[in-house]
N, C-alpha and C positions, 0 to 999 in steps of 0.2 A: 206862297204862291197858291191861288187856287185852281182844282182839278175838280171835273166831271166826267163821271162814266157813264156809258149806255151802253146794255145790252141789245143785240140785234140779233133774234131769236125765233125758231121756227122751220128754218129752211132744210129743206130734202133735196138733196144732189147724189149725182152718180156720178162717178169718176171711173178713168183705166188709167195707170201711170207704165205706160207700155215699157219707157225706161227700166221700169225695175225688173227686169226679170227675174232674179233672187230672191222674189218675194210674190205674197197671193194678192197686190196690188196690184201687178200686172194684168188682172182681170176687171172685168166692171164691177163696182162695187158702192153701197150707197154709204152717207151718211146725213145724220141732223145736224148740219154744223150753227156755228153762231159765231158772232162774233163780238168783243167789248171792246167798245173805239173811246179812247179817254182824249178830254179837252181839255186844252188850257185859251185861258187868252193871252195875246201877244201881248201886252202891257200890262198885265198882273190886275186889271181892274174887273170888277162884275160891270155887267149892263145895268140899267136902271131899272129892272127887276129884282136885281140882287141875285144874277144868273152868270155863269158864265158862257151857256146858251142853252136856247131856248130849243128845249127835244121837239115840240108841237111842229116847230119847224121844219122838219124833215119831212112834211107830209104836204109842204108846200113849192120846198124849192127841191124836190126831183129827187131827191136822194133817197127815200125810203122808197117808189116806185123803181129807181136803179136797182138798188138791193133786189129786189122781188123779183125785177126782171133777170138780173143775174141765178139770184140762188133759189128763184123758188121752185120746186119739180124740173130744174135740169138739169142737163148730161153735162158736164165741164169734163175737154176732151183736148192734148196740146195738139195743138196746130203741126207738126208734123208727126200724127201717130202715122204709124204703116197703113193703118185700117181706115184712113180717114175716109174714102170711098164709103165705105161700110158704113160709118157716122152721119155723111151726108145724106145717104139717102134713106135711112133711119128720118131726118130731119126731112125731109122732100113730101115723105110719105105719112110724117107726120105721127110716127111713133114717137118720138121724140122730140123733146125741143133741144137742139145741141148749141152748145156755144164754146169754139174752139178758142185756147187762150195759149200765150207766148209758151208759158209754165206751166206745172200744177202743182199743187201742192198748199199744205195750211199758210205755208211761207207767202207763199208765192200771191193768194187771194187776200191774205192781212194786206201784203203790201199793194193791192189793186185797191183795195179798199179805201187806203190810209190814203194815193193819189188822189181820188176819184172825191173825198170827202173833205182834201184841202184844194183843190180846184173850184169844188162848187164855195167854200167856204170863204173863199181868198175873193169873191163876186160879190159878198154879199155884206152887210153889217159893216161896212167898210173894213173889212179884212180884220176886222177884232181878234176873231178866234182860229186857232190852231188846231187838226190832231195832233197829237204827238208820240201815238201808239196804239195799237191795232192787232190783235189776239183772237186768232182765228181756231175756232174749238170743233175739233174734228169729230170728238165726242166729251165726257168727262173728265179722260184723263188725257188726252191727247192734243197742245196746240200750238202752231205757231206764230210767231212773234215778228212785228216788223215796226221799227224805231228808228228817228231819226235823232 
């Protein structure tokens, strides 16, 4: 079977995982995450490139502008912190750019990712290609993992 991976690399985020209170995540905190989203195709064949897709691609049908819009310089904040007030009007005022999500976490953004990349995917190339795994790297040694 063949596999491709691409790194998706660059991105500065701040987070508060209000949840944790046991830990100094509880406060706002940044990181450079990334993420490596591996592909397969659904029928084991390359394209007629001898691809099993084409990365340039991503800077046409919307996915690499998603990305940027997601993770570049913002706040990722769960939708019901206590402080959300606080967040919104941070974002109102335009100190920040916030964007509140169900979860947080490396878990939780692999797997927004891995949606988000087989939706646009399943639209295009007549559905050839798959992700099938999505590794969200909080830093070096820190990532998680979301597979189907």
């Amino acid at each position: 079977m063949y596999r491709s991976t691409k790194l998706f690399e660059g991105y500065s985020i701040a987070i508060r995982q209000w949840k944790a209170q046991h830990s100094h995540c509880k406060f706002l905190h940044g990181y450079a995450i990334s993420f490596k989203v591996t592909f397969e195709p659904i029928d084991g064949t390359l394209d007629e490139m001898g691809w099993v897709t084409d990365f340039g691609g991503f800077k046409h049908n919307g996915l690499k502008e998603w990305m940027n819009s997601m993770f570049d310089h913002t706040t990722l904040i769960e939708e019901d912190d206590p402080m959300r007030g606080y967040f919104e009007m941070m974002q109102t005022e335009r100190i920040a750019k916030v964007i509140f999500l169900p979860k947080m976490g490396a878990e939780s953004m692999a797997e927004m990712v891995f949606n988000k990349f087989n939706d646009t995917l399943s639209k295009q190339e007549g559905g050839r290609v798959q992700v099938t795994q999505v590794e969200c790297f909080e830093n070096r040694t820190n990532s998680g993992v979301f597979k189907r």
